[in-house]
C-alpha positions in Angstrom: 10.0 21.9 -62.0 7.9 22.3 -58.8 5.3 24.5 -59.2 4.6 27.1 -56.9 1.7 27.3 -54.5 -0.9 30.1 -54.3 -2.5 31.6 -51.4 -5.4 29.2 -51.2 -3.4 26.4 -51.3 -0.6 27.8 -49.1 -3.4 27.9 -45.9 -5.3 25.2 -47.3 -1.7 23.2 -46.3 -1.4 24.9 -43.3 -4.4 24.1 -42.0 -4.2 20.7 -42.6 -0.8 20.6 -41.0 -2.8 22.2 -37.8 -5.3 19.1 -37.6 -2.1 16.8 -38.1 -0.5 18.6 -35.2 -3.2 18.9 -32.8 -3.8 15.0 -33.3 -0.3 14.6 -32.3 0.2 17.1 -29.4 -3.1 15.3 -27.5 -1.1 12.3 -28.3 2.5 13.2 -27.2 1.2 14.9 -24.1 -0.7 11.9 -23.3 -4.3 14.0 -22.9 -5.9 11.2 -23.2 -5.0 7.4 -23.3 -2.3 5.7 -26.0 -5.5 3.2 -27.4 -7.1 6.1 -28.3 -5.1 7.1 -31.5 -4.0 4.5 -34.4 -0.9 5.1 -36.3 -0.5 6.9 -39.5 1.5 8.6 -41.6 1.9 11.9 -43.0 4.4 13.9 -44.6 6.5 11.4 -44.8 6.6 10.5 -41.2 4.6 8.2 -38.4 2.1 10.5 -36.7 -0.5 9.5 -34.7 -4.8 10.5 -35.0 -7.4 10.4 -33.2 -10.0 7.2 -33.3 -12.9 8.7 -31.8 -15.5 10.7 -33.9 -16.5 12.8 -31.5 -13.1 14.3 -30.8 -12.3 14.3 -34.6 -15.4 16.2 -35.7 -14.3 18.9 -32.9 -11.0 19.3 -34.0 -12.4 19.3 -37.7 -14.8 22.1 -37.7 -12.5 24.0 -35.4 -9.5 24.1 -37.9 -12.4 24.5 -40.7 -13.0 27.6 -38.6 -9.2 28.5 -38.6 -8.8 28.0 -42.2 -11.7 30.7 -42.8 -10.0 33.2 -40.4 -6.9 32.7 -42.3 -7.7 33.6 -45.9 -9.4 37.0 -44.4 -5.4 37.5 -43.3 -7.3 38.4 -39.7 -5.6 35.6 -38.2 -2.7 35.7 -36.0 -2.4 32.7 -33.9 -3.7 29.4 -32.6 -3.0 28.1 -29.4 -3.9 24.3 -28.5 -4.1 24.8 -24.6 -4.3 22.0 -22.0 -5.3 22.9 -18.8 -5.7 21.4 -15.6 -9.2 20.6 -13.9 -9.0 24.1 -12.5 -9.3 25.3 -16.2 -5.7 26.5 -15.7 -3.5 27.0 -18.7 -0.3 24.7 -18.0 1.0 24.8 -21.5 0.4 26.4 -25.0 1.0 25.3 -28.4 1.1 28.3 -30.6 0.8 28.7 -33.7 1.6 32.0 -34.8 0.8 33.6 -38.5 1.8 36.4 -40.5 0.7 37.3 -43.6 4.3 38.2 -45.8 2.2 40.1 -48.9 -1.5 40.9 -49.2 -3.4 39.4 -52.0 -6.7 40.7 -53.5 -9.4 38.1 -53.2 -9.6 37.7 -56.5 -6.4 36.8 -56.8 -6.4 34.2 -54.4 -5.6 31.2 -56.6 -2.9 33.1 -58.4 0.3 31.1 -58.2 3.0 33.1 -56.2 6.8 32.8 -57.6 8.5 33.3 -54.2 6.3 30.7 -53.1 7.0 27.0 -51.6 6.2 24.1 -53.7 3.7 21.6 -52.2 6.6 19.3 -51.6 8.9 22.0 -50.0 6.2 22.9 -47.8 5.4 19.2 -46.8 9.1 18.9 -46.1 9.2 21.7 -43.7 5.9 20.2 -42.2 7.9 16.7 -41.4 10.5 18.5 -39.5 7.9 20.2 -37.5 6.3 17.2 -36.0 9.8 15.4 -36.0 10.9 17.9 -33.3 7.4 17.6 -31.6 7.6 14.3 -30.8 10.9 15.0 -29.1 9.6 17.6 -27.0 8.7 15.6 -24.1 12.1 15.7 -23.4 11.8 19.1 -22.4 8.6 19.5 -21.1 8.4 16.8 -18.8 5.0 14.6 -18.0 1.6 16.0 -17.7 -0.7 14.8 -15.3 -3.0 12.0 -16.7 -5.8 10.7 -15.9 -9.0 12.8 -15.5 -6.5 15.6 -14.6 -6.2 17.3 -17.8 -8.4 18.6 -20.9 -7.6 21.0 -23.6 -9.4 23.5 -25.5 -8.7 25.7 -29.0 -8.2 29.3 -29.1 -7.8 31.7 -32.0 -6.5 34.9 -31.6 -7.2 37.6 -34.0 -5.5 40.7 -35.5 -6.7 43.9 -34.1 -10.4 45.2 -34.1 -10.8 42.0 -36.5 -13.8 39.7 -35.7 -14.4 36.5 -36.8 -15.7 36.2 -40.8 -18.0 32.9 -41.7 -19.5 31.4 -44.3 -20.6 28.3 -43.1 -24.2 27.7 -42.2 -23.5 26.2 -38.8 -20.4 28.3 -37.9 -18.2 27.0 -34.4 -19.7 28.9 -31.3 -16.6 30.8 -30.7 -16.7 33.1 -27.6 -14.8 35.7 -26.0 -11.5 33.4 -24.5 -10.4 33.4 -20.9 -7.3 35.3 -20.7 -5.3 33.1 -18.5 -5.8 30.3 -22.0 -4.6 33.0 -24.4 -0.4 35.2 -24.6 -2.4 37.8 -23.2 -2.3 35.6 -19.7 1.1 34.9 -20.3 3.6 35.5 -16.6 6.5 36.7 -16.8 7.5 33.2 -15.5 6.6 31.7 -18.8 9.3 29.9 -20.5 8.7 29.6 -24.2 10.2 27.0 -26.2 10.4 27.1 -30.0 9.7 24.0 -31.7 10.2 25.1 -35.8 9.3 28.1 -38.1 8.7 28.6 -41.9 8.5 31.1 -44.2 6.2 29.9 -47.3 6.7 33.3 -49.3 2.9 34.0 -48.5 2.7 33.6 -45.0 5.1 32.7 -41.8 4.4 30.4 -39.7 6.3 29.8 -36.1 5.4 26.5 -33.7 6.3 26.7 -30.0 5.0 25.8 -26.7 4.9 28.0 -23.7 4.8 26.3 -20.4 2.7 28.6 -18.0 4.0 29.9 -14.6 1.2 27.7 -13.3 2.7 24.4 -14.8 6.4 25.6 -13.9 5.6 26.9 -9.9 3.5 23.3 -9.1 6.7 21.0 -10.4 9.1 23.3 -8.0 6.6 22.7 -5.3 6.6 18.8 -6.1 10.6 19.4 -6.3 10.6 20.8 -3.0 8.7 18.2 -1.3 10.2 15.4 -2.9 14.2 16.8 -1.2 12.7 17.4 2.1 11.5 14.1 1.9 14.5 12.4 0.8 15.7 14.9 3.5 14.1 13.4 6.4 14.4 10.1 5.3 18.2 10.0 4.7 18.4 11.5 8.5 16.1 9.2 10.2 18.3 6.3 8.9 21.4 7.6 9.6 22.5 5.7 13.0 24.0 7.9 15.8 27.4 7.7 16.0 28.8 5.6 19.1 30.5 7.6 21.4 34.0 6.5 22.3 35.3 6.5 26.1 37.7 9.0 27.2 41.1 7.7 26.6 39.7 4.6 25.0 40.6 5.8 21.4 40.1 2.9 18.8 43.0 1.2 16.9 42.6 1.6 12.8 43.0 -2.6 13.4 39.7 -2.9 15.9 37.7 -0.3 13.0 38.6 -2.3 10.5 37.3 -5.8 12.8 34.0 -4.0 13.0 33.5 -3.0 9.5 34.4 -6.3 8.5 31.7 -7.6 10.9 29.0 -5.3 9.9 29.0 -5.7 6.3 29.1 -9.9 7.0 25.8 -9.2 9.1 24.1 -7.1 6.4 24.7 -9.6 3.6 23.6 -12.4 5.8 20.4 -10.0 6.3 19.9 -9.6 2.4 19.9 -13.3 2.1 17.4 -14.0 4.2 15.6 -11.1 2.4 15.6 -12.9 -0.9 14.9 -16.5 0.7 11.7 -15.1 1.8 11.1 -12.9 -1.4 11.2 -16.2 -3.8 9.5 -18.4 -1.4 6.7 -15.8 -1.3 6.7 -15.5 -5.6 3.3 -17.5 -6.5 4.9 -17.8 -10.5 8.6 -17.6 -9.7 9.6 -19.1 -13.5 6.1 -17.7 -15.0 8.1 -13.8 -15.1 5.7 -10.9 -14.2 2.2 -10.6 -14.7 1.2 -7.7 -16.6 1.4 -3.9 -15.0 -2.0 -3.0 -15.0 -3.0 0.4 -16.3 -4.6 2.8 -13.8 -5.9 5.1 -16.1 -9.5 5.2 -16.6 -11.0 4.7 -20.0 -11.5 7.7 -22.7 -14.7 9.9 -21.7 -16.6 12.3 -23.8 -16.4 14.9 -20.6 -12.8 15.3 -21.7 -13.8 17.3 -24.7 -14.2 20.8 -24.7 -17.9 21.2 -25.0 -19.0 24.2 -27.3 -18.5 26.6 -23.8 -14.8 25.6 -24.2 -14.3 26.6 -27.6 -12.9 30.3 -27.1 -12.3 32.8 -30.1 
């Protein structure tokens, strides 16, 4: 029989499935470059983790940080937010907790009966970051590149403040609105990726793509019709005006159609003579797309400034 968690172990799992899951949304959203992260896998499933110490001992002690804010029960959610190089929000991964009974300290490694097994809980976990890595689908492609960073936010319960123990506690600080729901437009569109309910605590996933993020691709929309616009109408040829009274037979239409299309393949011929005399490995296939992104930098990380409470 599975044996039910208590409320340590119950954020001790959460947590962990935090780190797991802000590993995999720099990954998915392509933050920073594919060679970065190594393959692993967790809950049952191929995930994908950070190889750089520097940005795993950030992400570390923040959801070490986390983990403390969540057995006070002040916690109430976690956003991963990427911004641009404005330091404007374009979308949040949020994390959003609520505490289902309240439990003494004392109490704290008192087995709950309503609660999930370890197991359960790990099972709910796999479909979480299933669904995440399909999410691309929805959200589109981020800017890459140089173009984006991300930073961690907690947001707490009202008139709570951060509670420590740790010697070297993270320098939180006071976050930028715009990064935290209290920024959020009215032009947000939220998208809900998964939600639990552990019998100690609830926990919801989504991601919010910020009006920001959602005005700038209908500008690039715009841009990219009136382009495809203009270019449609400056090769469309004028059509040829006919003399009065000199109305064309279907017969002499059909001659010219006949004529023009001869002429264009004739034309795409010559194209493709040219192309493969031109081809310096013609039975070699292509050469290798190289990759323009510029290699991993430290910069990218949010330095201690960046790490909002």
């Amino acid at each position: 029989m599975a044996v039910p968690l208590n409320y340590s172990q119950t954020v001790r799992g959460i947590t962990e499935f935090i780190e797991v899951a802000i590993h995999s949304i720099l990954y998915v959203r392509q933050v920073y470059p594919a060679d970065l992260f190594i393959r692993r896998k967790k809950y049952d499933t191929p995930v994908f983790q950070s190889r750089h110490p520097g940005l795993n001992e950030y992400i570390s002690k923040a959801v070490k940080a986390i983990g403390e804010q969540m057995l006070t029960g002040n916690l109430e959610k976690v956003a991963v937010v990427i911004k641009n190089r404005e330091q404007e929000a374009l979308e949040r991964f949020l994390f959003s907790v609520e505490n289902m009974i309240h439990i003494e300290d004392y109490d704290k490694k008192t087995g709950v009966q309503e609660a999930l097994s370890a197991s359960d809980l790990g099972q709910y976990f796999r479909g979480f970051l299933v669904k995440l890595n399909m999410i691309e689908s929805s959200l589109g492609q981020l800017p890459t590149g140089d173009e984006t960073s991300f930073t961690i936010t907690i947001e707490l319960k009202a008139d709570a403040v951060p509670v420590t123990k740790s010697q070297n506690p993270p320098p939180w600080i006071p976050a930028f609105t715009q990064h935290t729901t209290d920024g959020t437009s009215d032009e947000s569109e939220l998208h809900m990726i998964r939600a639990v309910n552990t019998g100690i605590v609830n926990l919801s996933f989504a991601v919010q793509e910020t009006d920001v993020k959602l005005r700038r691709e209908r500008e690039a929309r715009e841009k990219l019709i009136a382009a495809a616009a203009s270019a449609a109408a400056a090769k469309k040829p004028a059509p040829p005006a006919a003399a009065s009274g000199e109305a064309k037979t279907s017969t002499e239409k059909a001659d010219e159609s006949a004529a023009e299309a001869a002429a264009d393949d004739a034309a795409a011929e010559e194209i493709i003579k040219v192309a493969l005399a031109d081809d310096p490995m013609p039975e070699q296939g292509c050469p290798a797309f190289p990759s323009s992104r510029p290699p991993w930098s430290a910069g990218k990380l949010s330095v201690p400034g960046e790490s909002h409470r």
